[in-house]
C-alpha positions as CSV (number, residue, x, y, z in Angstrom):
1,X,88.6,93.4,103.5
2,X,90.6,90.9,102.5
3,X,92.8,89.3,105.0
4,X,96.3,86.6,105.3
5,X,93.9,83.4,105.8
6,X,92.8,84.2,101.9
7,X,95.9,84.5,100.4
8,X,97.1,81.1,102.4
9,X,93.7,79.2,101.3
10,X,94.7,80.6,97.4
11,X,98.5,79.5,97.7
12,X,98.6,77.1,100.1
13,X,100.6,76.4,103.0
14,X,104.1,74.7,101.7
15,X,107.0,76.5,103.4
16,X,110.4,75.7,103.1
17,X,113.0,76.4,105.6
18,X,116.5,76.4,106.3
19,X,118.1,75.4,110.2
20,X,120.0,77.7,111.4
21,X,123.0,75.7,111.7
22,X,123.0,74.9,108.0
23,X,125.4,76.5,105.3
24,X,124.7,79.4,103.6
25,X,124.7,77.5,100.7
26,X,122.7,75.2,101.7
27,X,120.0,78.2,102.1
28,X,120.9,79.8,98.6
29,X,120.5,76.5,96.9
30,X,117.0,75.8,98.3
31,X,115.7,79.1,97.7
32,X,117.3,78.5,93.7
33,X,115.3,75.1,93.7
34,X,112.0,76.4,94.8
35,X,112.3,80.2,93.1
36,X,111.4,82.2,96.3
37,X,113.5,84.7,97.8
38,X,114.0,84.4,101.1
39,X,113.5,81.6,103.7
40,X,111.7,81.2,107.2
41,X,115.0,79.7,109.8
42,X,114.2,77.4,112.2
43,X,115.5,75.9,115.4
44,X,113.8,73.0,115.6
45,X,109.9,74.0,115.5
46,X,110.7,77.5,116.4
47,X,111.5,80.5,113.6
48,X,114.4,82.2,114.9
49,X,114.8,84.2,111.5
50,X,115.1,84.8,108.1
51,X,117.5,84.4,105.5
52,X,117.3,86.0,102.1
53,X,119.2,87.1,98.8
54,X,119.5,90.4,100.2
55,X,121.0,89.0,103.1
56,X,123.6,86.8,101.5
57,X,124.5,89.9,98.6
58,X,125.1,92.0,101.6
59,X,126.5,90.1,104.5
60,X,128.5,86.9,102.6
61,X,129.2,88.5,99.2
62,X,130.3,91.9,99.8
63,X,131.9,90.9,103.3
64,X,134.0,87.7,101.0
65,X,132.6,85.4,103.5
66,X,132.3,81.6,102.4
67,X,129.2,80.5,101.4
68,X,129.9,77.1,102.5
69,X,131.5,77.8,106.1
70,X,128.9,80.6,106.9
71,X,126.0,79.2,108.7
72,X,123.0,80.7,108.4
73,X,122.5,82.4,111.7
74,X,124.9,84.4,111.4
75,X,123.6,86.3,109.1
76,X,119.9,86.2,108.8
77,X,117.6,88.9,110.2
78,X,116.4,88.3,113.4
79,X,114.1,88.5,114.5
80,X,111.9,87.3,111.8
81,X,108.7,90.1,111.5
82,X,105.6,87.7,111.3
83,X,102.0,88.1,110.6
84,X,99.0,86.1,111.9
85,X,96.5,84.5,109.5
86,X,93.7,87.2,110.7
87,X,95.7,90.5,109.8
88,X,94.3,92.5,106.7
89,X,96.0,92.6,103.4
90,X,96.6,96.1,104.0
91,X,97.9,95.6,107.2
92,X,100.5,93.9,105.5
93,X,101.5,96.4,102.4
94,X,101.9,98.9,105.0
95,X,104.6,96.4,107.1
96,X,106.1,95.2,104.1
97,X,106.1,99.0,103.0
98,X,107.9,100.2,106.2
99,X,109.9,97.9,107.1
100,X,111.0,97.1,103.6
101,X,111.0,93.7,103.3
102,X,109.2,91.0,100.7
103,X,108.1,88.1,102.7
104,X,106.3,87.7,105.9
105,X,106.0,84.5,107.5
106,X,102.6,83.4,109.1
107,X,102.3,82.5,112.8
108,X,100.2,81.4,115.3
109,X,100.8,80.0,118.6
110,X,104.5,79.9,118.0
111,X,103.1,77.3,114.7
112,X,104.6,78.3,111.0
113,X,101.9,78.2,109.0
114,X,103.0,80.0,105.8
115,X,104.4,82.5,104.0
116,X,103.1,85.9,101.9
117,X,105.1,87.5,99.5
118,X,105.0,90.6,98.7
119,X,104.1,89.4,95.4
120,X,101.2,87.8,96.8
121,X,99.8,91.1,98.9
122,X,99.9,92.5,95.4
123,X,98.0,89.9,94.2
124,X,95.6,90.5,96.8
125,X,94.8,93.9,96.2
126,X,94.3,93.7,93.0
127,X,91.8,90.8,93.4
128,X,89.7,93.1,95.6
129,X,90.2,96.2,93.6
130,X,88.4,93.9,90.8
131,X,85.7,92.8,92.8
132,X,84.5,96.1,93.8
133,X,84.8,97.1,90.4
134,X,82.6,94.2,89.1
135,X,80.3,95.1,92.0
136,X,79.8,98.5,91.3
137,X,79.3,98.1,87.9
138,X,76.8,95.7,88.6
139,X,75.0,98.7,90.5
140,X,75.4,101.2,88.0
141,X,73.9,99.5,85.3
142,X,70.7,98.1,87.3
């Protein structure tokens, strides 16, 4: 069974992050630069949250809040729902599924250490569905 240390070795480890005190904006135009959609928020080494699209559709947009007087803590989720690098896959789809979010960050020890996407659980699965399939093909022809 697969599990979030794969998916990180596979990736990598780059995260990037917003501070709390920062802009929306500022949060809307890093996740635009790098294409991901959401961000980890930090106070100093600590996550405190996370910010993404949804959260600025839903609480700047529709609430005609400025972007650029907004800061990000007020309205990210908090607090951030976070995985550990030894959790299964599975483990994962079935947060992701119930608690209906797309990104998880990876901690340990109070330590960022990464991120999985949805996208990348996906990803995941399908890499060890094809595996067994190669294996037991393997067995059934000899």
């Amino acid at each position: 069974m697969l599990r979030v240390q794969h998916i990180l070795n596979v990736k990598g480890t780059d995260v990037w992050c917003v501070d709390a005190e920062e802009p929306v904006l500022r949060a809307i135009e890093v996740m635009a630069d790098k294409h991901v959609g959401a961000l980890p928020v930090m106070r100093g080494d600590e996550l405190v949250g996370m910010i993404s699209e949804r959260d600025y559709a839903r609480k700047v947009v529709l609430m005609g809040r400025s972007s650029a007087e907004t800061a990000v803590w007020e309205v990210m989720t908090a607090p951030a729902i976070t995985v550990t690098r030894d959790q299964t896959v599975n483990d994962c789809m079935q947060l992701v599924t119930d608690r209906r979010i797309r990104h998880l960050p990876v901690v340990e020890k109070n330590r960022l250490l990464g991120m999985v996407s949805i996208g990348d659980l996906v990803r995941a699965v399908i890499e060890e569905q094809q595996q067994t399939i190669d294996h037991l093909e393997k067995f059934i022809s000899g």
